[in-house]
C-alpha positions as CSV (number, residue, x, y, z in Angstrom):
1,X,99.2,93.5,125.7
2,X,99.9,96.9,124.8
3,X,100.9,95.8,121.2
4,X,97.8,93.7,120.7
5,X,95.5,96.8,121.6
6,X,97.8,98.9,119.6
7,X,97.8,96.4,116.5
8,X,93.8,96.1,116.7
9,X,93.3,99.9,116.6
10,X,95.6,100.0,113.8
11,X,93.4,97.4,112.0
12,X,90.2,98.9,112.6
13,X,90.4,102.3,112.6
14,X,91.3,102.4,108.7
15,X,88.3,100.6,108.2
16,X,86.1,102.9,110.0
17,X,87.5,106.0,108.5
18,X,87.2,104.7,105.0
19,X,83.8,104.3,104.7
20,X,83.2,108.6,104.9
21,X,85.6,108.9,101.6
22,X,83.5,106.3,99.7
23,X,80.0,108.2,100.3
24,X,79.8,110.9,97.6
25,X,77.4,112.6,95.7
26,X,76.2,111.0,92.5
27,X,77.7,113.7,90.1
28,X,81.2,113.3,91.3
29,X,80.7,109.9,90.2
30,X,82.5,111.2,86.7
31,X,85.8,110.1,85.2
32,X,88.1,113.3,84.8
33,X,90.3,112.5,81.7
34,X,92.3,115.8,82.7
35,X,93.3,114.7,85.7
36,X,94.1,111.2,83.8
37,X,96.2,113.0,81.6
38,X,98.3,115.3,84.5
39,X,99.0,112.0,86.5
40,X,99.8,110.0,82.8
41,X,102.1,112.9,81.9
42,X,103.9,113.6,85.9
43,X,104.3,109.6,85.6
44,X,105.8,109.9,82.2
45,X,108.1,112.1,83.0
46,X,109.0,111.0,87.0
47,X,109.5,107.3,85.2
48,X,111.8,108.8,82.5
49,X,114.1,111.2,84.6
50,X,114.2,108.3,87.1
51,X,115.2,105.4,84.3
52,X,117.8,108.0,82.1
53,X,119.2,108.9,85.4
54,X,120.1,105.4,86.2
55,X,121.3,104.8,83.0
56,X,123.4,108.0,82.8
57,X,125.2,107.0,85.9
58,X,125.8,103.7,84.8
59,X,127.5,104.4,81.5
60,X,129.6,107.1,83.5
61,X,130.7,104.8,85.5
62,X,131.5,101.7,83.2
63,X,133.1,104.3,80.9
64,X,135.4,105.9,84.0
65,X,136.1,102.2,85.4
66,X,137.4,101.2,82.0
67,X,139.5,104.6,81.6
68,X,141.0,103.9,84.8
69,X,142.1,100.1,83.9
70,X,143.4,101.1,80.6
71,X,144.4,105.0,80.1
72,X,145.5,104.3,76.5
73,X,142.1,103.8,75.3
74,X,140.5,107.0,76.7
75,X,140.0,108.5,73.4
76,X,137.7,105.1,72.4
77,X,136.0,104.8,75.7
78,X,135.0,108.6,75.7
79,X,133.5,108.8,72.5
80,X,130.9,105.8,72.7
81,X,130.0,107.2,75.9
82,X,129.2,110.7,75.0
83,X,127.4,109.2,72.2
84,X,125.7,106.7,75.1
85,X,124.7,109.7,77.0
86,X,123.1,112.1,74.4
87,X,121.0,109.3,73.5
88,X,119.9,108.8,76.9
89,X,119.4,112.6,77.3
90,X,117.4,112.8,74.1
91,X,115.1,109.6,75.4
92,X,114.3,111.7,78.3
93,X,113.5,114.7,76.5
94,X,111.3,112.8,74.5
95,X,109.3,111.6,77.7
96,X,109.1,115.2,78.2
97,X,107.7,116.2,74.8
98,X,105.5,113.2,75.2
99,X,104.4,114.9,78.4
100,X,104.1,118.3,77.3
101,X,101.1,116.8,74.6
102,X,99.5,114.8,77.3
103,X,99.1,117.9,80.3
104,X,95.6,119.7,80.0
């Protein structure tokens, strides 16, 4: 019984507290394209940190995991993947230059 009550004022009461953030003046009715741009360019760069981080550590770890099956072909694993990761590095920078022209 307790849950029901508990799962009803959980539906309701979201709805009743809603309805205050949706009555607003007319003039804050406006778009702000500056705060478009801050979210576009802290999206940007969250999506880009988060994506070449993934990546980073997934070359790392392919590269090390083939190193460690095969120690003669360090020196051919090593290079591709310092090559790997400066292009992954450089993607990110580029998310950051991208969100450097977008901030207000």
């Amino acid at each position: 019984m307790k849950k029901m009550v508990l799962g009803m004022v959980a539906l309701v009461a979201p709805l009743l507290v809603t309805s205050t953030a949706f009555a607003q003046d007319a003039a804050s009715n406006e778009f702000d394209m500056n705060v478009a741009k801050a979210l576009a360019a802290g999206l940007a760069i969250g999506l880009a940190a988060a994506g070449g981080s993934i990546g980073q550590g997934r070359a790392s770890a392919a590269a090390l995991e083939g190193i460690s099956r095969n120690p003669n072909a360090s020196g051919k694993i090593f290079t591709p993947m310092i090559l790997g990761l400066a292009l992954i590095e450089s993607l990110v920078i580029y998310a950051l230059v991208i969100a450097f022209t977008l901030a207000p």
